[in-house]
Structure formats: structure tokens, C-alpha cells
N, CA, C and O of each residue as an XYZ file, in Angstrom:
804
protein
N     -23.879      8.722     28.131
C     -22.480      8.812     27.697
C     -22.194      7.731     26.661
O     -22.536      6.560     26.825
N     -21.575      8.165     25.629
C     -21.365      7.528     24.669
C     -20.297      6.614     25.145
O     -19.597      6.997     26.082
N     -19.995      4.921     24.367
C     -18.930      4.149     24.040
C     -18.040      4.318     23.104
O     -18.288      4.034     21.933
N     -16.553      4.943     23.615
C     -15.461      5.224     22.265
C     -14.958      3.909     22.025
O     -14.593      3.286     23.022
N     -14.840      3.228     20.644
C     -14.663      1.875     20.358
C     -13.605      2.251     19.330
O     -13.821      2.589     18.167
N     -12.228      2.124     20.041
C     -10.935      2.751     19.063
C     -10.443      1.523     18.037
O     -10.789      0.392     18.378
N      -9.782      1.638     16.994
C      -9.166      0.146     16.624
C      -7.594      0.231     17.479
O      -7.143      1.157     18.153
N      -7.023     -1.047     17.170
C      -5.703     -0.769     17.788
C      -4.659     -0.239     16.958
O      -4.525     -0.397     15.745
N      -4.023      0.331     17.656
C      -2.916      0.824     16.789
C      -2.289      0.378     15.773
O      -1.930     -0.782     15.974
N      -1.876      0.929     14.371
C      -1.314      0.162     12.934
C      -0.224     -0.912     13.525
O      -0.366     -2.071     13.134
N       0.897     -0.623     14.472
C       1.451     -1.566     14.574
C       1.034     -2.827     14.698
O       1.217     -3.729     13.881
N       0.065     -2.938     16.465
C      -0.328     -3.570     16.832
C      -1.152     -4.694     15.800
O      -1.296     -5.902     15.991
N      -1.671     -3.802     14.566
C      -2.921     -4.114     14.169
C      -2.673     -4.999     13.361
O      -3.386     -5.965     13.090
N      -0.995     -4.548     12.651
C      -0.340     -5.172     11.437
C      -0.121     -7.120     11.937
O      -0.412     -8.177     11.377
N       0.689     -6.662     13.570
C       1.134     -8.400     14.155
C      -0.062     -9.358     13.893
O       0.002    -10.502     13.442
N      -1.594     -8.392     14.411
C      -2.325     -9.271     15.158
C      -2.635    -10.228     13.432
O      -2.690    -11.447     13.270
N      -2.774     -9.195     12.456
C      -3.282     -9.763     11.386
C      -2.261    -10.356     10.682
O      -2.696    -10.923      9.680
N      -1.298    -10.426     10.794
C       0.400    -11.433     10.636
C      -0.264    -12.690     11.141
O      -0.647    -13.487     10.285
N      -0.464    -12.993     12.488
C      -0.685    -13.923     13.614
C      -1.867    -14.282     12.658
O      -1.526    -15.386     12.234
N      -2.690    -14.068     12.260
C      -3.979    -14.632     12.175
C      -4.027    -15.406     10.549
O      -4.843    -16.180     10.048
N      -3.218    -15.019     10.218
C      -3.354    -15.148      8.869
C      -2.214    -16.464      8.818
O      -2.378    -17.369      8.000
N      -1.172    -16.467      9.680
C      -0.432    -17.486      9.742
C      -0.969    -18.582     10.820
O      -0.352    -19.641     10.926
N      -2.113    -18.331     11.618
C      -2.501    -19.811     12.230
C      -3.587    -20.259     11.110
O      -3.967    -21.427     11.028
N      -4.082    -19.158     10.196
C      -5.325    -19.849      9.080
C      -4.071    -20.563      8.270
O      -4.383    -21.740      8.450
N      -3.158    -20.594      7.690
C      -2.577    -21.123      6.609
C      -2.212    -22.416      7.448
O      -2.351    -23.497      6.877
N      -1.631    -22.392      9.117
C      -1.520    -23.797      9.557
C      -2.711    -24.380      9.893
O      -2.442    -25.563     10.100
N      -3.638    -24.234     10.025
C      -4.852    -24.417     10.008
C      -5.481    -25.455      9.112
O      -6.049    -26.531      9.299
N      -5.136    -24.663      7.990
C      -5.594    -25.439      6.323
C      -4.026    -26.732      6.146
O      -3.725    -27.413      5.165
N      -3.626    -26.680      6.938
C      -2.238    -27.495      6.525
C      -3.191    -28.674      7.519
O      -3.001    -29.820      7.113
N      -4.071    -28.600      8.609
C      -4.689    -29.656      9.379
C      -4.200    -29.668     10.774
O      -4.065    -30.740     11.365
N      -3.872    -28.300     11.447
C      -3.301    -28.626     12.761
C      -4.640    -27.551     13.411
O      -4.918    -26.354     13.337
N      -5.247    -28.817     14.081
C      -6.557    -28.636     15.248
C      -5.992    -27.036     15.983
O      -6.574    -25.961     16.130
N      -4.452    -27.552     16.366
C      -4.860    -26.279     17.803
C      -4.565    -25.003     16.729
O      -5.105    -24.061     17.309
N      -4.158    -24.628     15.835
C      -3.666    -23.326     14.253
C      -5.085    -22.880     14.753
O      -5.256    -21.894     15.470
N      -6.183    -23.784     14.259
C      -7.551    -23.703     13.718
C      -8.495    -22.681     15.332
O      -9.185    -21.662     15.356
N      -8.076    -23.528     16.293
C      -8.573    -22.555     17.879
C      -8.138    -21.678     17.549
O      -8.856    -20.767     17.135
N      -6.615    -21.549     17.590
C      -5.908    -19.809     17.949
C      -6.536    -18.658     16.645
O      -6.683    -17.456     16.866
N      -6.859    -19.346     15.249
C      -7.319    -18.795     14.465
C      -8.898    -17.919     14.675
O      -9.267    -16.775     14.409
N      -9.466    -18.957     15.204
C     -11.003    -18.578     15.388
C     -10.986    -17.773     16.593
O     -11.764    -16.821     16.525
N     -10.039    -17.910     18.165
C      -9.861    -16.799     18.762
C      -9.530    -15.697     18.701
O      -9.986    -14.750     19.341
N      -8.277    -15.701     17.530
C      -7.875    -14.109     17.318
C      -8.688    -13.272     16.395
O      -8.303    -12.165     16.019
N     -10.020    -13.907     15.967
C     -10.445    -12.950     15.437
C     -11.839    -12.852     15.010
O     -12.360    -12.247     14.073
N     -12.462    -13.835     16.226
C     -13.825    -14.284     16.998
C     -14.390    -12.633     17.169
O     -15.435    -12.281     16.622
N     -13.530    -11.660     18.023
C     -14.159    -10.248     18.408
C     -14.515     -9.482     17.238
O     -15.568     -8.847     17.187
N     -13.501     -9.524     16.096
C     -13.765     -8.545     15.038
C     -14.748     -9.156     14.300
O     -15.347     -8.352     13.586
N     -15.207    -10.530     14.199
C     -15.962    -10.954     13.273
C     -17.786    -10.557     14.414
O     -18.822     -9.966     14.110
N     -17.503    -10.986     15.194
C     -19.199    -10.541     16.206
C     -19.122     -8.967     16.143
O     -20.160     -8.456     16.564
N     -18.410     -8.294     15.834
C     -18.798     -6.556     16.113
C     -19.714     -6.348     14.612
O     -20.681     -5.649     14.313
N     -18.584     -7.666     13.618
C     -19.155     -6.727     12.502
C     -20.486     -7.324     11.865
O     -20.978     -6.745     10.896
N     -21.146     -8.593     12.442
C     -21.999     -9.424     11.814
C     -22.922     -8.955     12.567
O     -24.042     -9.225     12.133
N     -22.908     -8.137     13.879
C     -24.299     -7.625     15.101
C     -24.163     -6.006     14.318
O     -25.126     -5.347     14.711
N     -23.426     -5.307     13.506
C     -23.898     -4.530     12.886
C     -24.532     -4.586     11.601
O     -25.658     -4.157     11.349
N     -23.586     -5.247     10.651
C     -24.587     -5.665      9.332
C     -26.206     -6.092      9.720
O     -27.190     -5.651      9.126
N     -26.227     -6.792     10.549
C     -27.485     -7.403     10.362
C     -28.710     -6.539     11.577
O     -29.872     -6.843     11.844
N     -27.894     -5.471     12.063
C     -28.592     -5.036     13.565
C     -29.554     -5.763     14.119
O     -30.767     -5.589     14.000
N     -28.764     -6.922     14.981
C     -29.609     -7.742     15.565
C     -28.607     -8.416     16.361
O     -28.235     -9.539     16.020
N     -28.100     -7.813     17.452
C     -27.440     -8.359     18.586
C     -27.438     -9.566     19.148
O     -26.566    -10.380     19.447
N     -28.834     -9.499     19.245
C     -29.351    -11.189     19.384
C     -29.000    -12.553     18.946
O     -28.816    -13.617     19.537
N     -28.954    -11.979     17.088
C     -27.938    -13.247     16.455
C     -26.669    -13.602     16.366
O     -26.270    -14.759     16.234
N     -25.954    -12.554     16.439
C     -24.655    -11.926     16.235
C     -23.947    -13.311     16.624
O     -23.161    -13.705     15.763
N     -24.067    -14.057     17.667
C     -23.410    -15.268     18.360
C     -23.541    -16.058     17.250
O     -22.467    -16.425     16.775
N     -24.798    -16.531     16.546
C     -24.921    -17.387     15.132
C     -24.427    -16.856     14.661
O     -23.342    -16.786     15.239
N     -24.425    -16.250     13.770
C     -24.107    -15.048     12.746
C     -22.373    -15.575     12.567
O     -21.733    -16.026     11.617
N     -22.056    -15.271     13.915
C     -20.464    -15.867     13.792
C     -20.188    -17.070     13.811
O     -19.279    -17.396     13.048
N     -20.675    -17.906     14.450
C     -20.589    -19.198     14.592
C     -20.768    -19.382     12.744
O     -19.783    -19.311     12.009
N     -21.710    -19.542     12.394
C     -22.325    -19.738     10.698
C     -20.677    -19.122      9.899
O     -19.762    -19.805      9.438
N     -20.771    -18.014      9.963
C     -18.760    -18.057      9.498
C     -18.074    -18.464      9.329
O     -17.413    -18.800      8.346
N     -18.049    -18.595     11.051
C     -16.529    -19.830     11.213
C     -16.428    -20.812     10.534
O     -15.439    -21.249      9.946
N     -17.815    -21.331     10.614
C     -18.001    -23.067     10.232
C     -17.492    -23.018      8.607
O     -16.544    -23.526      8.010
N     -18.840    -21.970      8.133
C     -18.200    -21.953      6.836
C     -16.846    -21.091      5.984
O     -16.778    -20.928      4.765
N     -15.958    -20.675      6.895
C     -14.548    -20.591      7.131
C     -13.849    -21.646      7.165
O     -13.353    -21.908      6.069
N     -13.573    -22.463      8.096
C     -13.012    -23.711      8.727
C     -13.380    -24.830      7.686
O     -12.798    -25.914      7.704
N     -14.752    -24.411      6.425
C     -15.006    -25.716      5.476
C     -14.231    -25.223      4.468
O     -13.645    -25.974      3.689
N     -14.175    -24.118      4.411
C     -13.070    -23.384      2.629
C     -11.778    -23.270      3.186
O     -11.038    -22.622      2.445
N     -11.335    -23.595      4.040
C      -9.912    -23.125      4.624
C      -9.169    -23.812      3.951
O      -7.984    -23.482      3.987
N      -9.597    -25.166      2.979
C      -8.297    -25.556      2.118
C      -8.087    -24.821      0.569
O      -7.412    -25.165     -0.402
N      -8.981    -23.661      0.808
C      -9.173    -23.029     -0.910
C      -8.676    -21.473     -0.361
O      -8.936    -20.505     -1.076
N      -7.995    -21.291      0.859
C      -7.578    -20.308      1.575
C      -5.429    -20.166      0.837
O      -4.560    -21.005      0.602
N      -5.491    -18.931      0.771
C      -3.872    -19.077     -0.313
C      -3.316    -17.929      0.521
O      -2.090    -17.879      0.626
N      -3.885    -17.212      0.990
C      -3.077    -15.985      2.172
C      -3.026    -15.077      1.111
O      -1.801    -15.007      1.208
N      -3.267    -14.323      0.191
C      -3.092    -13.534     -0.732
C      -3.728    -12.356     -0.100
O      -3.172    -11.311     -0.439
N      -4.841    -12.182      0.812
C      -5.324    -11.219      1.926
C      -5.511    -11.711      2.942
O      -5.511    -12.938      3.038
N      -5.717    -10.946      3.950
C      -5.302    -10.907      5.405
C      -6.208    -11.918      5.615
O      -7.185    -11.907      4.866
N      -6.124    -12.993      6.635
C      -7.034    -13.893      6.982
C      -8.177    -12.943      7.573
O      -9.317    -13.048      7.120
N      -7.846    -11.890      8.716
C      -9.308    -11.132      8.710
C     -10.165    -10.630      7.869
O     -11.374    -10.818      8.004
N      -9.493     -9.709      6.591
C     -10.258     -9.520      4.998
C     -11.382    -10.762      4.629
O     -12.608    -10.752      4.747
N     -10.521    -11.763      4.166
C     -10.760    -12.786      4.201
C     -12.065    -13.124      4.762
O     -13.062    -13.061      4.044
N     -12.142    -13.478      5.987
C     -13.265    -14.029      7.304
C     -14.150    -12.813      7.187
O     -15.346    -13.101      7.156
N     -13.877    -11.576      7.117
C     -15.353    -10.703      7.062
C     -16.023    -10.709      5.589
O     -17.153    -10.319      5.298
N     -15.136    -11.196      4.825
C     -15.826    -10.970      3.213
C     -17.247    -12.675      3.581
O     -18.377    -12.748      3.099
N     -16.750    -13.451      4.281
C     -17.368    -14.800      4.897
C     -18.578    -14.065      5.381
O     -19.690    -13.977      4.860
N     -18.142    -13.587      6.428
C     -18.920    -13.286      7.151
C     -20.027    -12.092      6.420
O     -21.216    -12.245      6.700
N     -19.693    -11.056      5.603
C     -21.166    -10.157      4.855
C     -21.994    -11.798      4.188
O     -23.173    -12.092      4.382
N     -21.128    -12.517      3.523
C     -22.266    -13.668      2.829
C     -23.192    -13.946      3.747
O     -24.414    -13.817      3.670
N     -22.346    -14.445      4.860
C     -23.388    -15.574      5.841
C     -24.322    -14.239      6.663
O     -25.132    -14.766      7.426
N     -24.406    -12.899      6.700
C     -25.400    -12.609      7.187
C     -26.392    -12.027      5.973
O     -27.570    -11.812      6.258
N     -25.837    -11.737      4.415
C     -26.747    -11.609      3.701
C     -27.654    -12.843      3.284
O     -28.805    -12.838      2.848
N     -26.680    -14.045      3.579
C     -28.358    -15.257      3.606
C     -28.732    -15.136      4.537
O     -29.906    -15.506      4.550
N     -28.361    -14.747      5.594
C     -29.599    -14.989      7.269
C     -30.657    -13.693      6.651
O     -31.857    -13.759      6.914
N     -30.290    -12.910      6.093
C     -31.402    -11.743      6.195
C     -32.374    -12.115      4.832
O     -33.585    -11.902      4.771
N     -31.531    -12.727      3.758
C     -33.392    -13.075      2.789
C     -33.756    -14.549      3.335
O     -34.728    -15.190      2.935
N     -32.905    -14.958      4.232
C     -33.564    -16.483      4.527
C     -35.111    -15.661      5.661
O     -36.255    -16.116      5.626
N     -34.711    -14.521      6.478
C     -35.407    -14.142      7.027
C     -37.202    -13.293      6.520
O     -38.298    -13.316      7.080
N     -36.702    -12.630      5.217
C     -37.258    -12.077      4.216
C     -38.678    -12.906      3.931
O     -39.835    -12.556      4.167
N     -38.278    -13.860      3.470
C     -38.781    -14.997      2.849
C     -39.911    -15.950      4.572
O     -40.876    -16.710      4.505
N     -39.472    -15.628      5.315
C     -39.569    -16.765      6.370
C     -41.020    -15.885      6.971
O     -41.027    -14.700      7.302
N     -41.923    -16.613      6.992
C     -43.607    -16.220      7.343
C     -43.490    -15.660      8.790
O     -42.935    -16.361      9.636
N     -43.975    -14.452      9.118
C     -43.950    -14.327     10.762
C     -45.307    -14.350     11.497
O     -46.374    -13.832     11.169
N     -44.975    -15.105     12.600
C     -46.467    -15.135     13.560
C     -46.317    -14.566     14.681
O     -45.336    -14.564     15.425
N     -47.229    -14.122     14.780
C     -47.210    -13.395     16.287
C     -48.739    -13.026     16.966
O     -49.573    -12.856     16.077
N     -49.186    -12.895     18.097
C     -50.569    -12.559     18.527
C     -50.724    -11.083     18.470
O     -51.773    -10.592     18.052
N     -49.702    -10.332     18.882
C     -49.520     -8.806     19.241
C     -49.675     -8.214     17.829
O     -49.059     -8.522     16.808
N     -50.619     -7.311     18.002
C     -50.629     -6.571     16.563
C     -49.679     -5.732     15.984
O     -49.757     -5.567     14.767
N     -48.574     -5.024     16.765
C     -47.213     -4.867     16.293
C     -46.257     -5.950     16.788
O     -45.898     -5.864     17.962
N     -45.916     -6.700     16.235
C     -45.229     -7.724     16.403
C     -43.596     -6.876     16.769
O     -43.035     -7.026     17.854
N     -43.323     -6.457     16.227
C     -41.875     -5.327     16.225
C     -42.019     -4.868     17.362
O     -41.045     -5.192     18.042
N     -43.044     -4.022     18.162
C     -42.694     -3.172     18.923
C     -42.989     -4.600     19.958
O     -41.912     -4.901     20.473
N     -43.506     -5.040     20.166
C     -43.306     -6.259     20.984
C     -42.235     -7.365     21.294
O     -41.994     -8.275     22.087
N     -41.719     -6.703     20.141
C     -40.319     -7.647     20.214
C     -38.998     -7.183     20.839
O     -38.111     -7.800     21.429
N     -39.184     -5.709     20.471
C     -38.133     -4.928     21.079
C     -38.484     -4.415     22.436
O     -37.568     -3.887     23.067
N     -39.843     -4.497     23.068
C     -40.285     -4.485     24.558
C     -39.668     -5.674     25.197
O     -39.303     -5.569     26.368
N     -39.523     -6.691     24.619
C     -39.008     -8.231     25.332
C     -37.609     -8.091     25.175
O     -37.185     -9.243     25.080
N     -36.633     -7.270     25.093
C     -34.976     -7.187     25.010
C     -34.751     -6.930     26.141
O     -35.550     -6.842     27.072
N     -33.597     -6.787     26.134
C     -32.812     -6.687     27.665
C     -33.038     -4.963     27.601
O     -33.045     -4.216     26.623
N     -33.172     -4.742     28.690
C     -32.975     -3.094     29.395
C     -32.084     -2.688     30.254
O     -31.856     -1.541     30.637
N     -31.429     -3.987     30.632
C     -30.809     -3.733     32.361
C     -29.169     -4.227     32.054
O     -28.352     -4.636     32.879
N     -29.017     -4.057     30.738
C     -27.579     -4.722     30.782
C     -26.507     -3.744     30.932
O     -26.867     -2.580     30.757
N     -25.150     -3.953     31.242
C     -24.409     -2.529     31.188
C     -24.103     -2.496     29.764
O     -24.265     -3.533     29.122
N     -23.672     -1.419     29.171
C     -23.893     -0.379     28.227
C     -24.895     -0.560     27.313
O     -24.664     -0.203     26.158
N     -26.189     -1.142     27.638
C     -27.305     -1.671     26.562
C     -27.430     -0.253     25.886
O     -27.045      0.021     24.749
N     -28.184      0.810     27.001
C     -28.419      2.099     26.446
C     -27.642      2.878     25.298
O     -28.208      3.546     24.432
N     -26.389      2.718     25.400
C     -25.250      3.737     24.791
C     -25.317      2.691     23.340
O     -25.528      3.236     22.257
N     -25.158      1.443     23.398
C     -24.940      0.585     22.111
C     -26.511      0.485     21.431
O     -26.712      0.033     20.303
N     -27.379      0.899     22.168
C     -28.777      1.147     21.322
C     -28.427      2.991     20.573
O     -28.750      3.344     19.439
N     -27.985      3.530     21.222
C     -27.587      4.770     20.658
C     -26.883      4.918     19.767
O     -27.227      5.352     18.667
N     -25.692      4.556     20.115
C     -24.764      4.367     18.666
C     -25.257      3.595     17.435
O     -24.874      3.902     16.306
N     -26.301      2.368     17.719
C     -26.911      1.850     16.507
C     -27.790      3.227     15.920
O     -27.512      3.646     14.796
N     -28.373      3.596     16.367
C     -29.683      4.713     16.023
C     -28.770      5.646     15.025
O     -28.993      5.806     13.825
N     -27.446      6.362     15.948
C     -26.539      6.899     15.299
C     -26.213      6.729     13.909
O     -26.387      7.534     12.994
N     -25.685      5.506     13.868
C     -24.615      4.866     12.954
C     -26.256      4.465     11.452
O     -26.073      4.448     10.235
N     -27.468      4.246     12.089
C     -28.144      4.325     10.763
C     -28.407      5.436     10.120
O     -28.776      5.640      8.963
N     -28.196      6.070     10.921
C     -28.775      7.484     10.178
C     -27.538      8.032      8.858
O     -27.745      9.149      8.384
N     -26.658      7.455      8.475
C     -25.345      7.395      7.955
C     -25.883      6.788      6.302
O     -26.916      6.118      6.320
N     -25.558      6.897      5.640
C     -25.635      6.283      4.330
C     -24.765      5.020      4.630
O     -23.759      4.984      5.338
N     -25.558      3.632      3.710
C     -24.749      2.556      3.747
C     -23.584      2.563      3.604
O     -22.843      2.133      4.488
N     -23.011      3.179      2.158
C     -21.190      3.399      2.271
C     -20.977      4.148      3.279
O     -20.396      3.359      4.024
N     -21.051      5.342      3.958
C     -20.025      5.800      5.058
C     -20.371      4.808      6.204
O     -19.419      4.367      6.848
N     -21.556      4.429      6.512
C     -21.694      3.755      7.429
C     -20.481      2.421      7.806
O     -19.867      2.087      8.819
N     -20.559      1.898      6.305
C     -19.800      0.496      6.373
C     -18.131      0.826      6.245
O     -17.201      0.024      6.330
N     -18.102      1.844      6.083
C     -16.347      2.538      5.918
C     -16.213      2.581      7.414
O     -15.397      1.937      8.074
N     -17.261      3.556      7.936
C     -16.511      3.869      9.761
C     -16.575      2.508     10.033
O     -15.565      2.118     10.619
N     -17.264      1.794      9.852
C     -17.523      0.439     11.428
C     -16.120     -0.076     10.734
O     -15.110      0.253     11.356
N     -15.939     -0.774      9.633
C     -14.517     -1.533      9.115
C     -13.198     -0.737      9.774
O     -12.215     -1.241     10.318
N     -13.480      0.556      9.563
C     -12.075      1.316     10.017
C     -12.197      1.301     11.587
O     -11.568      0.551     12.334
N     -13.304      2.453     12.034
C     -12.792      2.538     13.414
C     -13.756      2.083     14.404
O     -13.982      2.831     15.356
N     -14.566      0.576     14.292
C     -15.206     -0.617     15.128
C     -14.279     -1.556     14.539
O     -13.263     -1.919     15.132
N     -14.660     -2.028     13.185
C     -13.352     -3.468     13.576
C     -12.011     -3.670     13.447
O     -11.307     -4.680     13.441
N     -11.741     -2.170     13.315
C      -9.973     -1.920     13.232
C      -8.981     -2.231     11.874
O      -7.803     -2.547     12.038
N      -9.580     -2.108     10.536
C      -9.508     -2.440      9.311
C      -8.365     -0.841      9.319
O      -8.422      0.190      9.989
N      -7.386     -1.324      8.207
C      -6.774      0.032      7.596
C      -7.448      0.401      6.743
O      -8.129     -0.445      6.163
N      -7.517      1.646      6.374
C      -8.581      2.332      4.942
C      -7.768      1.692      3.914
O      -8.453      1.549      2.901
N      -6.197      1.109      3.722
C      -6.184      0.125      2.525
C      -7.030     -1.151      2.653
O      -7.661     -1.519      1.662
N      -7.093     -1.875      3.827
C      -7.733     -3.347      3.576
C      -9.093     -2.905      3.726
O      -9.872     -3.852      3.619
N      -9.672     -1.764      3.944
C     -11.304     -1.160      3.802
C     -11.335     -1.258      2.563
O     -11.826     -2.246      2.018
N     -10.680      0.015      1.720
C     -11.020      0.104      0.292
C     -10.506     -1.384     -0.711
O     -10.868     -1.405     -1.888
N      -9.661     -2.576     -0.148
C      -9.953     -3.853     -0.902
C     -11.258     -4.261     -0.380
O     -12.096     -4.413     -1.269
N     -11.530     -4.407      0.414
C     -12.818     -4.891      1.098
C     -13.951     -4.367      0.232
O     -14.512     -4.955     -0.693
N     -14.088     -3.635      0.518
C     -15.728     -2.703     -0.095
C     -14.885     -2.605     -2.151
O     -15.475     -2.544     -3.230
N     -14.001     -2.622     -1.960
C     -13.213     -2.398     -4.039
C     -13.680     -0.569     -4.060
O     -14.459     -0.007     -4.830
N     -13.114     -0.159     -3.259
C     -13.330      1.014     -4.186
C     -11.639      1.689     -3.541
O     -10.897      1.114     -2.745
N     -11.402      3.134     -4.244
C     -10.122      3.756     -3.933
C      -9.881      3.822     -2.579
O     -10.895      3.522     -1.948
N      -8.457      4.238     -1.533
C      -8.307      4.608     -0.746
C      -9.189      6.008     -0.470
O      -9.785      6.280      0.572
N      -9.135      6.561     -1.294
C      -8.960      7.902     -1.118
C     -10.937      8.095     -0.692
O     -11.307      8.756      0.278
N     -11.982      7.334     -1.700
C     -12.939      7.073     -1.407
C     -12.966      6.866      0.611
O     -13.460      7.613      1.455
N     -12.392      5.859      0.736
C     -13.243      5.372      2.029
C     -12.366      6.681      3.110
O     -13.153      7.202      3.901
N     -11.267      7.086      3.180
C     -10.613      7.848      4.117
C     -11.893      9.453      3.764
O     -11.718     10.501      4.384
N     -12.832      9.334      2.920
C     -13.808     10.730      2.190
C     -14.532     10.111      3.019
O     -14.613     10.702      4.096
N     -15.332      8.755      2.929
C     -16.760      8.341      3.933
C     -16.545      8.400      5.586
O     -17.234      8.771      6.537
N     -15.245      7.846      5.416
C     -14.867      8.341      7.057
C     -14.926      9.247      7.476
O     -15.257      9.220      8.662
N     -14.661     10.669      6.846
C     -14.772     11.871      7.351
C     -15.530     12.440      7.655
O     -15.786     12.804      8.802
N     -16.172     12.695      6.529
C     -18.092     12.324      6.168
C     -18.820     12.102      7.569
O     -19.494     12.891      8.232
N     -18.423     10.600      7.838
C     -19.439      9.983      8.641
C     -18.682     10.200      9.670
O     -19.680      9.864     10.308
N     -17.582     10.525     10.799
C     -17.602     11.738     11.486
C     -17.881     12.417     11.855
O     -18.260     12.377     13.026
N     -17.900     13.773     10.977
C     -18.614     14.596     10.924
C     -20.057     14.898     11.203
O     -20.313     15.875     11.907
N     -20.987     14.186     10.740
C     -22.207     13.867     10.445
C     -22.478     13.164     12.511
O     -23.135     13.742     13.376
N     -21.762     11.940     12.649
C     -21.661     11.411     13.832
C     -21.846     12.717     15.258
O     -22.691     12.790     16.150
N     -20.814     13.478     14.977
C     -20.071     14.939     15.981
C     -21.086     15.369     16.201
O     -21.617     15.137     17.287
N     -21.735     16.188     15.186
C     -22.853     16.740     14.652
C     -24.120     16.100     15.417
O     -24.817     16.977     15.927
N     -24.473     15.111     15.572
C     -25.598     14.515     16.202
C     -25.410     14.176     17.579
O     -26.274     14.338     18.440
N     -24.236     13.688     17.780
C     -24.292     13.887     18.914
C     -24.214     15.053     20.072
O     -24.518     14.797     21.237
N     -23.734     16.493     19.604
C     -23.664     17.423     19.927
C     -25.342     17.988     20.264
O     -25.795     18.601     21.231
N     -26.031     17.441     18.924
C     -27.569     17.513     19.291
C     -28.243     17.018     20.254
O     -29.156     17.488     20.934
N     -27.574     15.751     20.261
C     -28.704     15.029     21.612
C     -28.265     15.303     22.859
O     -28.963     15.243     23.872
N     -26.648     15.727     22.787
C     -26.045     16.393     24.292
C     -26.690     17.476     25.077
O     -26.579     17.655     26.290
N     -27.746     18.547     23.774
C     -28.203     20.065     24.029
C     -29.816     19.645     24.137
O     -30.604     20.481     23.693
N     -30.329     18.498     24.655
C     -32.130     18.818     24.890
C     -32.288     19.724     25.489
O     -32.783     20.675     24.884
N     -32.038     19.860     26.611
C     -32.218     21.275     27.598
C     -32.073     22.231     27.483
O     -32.660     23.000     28.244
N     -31.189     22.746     26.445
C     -30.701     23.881     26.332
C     -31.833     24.071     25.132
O     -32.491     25.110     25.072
N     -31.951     23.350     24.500
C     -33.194     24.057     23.585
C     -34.537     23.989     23.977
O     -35.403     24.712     23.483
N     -34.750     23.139     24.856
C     -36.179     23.404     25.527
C     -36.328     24.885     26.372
O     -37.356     25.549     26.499
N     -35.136     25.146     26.842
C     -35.285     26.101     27.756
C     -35.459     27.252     26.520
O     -35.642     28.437     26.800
């Protein structure tokens, strides 16, 4: 059984990013506790979206941490002109596109002659929803990079298709097309893997 991962509602969605964007501006003014409530309200959306860019669950905890930090060091070059979340995920694609050529670049050792499949034998198996969030990754690659990165912004980290299409720079009308798209495409596959039986039989 699949995980439905909704965003919250426009209202809701509008306060939370009001709230967040006004503890980053007190934040950058130098008030310690601005700077907590900042990095809490929006700690969840930044780990959904740095354990997908980089598909590697594992780091996702760095991944954000590396953000924040370098969030919390530019926060006096921060002017509120976009949403402090916009903002913190545009942070956050940098800091996981250096983790991935720092990784590129970085020599690997290992004894096992597939080092990969050995690596993904040593993960967790037993966690609750491990299975379904290994699925939806499998899912969600099979997607072209743009629709891919349209659904997770819209409906994983709860982005409007306006602060999507500033995000990614392209039209509204573009990303509300990849969303559909990748939908569709989503429905479609999963409807497949629902019917093994029925086509074996």
C-alpha cells in the first residue's frame, strides 16, 4: 500500500510560509530564539526535499543540517523578496548538488565486488513504511527530471505551482502541464504493479 503525502491546504500553506519568512527576517535582525522557530518550521520541508534530490535517505539528516548552517551564514543577505521556504530550498538544491560531485570525485573502496548491491543489502528492511517509500522512490524515477521535480515541490513539499514555477523559472502553466503529466504516468504504474496476478493468471 502506497503513502499519500498531501501538501497542506493554500490557506494553511500561505500562514505557515508568512510565519517562516517573518522569524527568518527576525532572525537576520540577531534574535537566537526567530532563528529555532525558523529552522523548525521548515526543518520537514527541507529533509523531504534534500532525501529526494539526492536519493539517499541516509544523508538527508546532513544534507539538511549543511543548509541550515549555510542558511543561518547568508541570513544577513536575506531581504524577504521570496518566501523564506523558496528561499531555503533554492539553499538546499546547492548544498546537495556539491554533496553529489564532492561524491563523484571521491575514490570508492570496498572488498565486495558489487559494492552497490552490498550497500543496499546493509539498509534497513524492518522499518515502518521502508517498503512503500522504496516504492515511491522507484516510482517517482521513472518520471523525467522536470515532472519529477514539479510533483515532489507541489505535492511532497507543499510548494504552490506559482512558487514552483519561480523556483524551477519556468511558466505557471509549464509546471501545473508536468504535474499532470507526472500523475498520470504515476496512476498508470501503479495500477500496474496493483495487477501481478491478474496477469500471471
Amino acid at each position: 500500500m502506497m503513502i499519500s503525502v498531501l501538501p497542506a491546504p493554500p490557506t494553511e500553506r500561505a500562514r505557515a510560509d508568512a510565519s517562516a519568512t517573518a522569524w527568518a527576517l527576525a532572525a537576520r535582525g540577531g534574535d537566537p530564539d526567530a532563528a529555532d522557530h525558523f529552522v523548525r518550521a521548515l526543518h520537514g520541508d527541507v529533509l523531504r526535499y534534500v532525501a529526494h534530490l539526492s536519493g539517499d535517505p541516509q544523508s538527508a539528516q546532513d544534507l539538511a543540517q549543511d543548509t541550515f548552517a549555510r542558511a543561518l551564514g547568508s541570513l544577513h543577505r536575506y531581504e524577504g523578496r521570496a518566501s523564506a521556504r523558496t528561499w531555503l530550498l533554492s539553499i538546499a538544491r546547492r548544498a546537495v548538488a556539491d554533496s553529489l560531485r564532492r561524491a563523484a570525485v571521491r575514490p570508492r573502496i570496498a572488498d565486495a565486488v558489487d559494492w552497490r548491491a552490498a550497500q543496499e543489502r546493509a539498509q534497513p528492511r524492518d522499518l515502518p513504511g521502508f517498503d512503500d517509500g522504496v516504492a515511491l522512490l522507484a516510482l517517482l524515477e521513472t518520471l523525467s527530471e522536470e515532472r519529477r521535480e514539479a510533483f515532489v515541490l507541489t505535492q511532497v513539499v507543499g510548494l504552490s505551482y506559482e512558487e514552483a514555477a519561480g523556483f524551477v523559472g519556468c511558466p505557471v502553466g509549464t509546471v501545473r502541464s508536468r504535474v499532470s503529466r507526472a500523475r498520470t504516468t504515476l496512476e498508470r504504474l501503479l495500477r500496474e504493479a496493483e495487477e501481478p496476478s491478474t496477469l500471471a493468471a
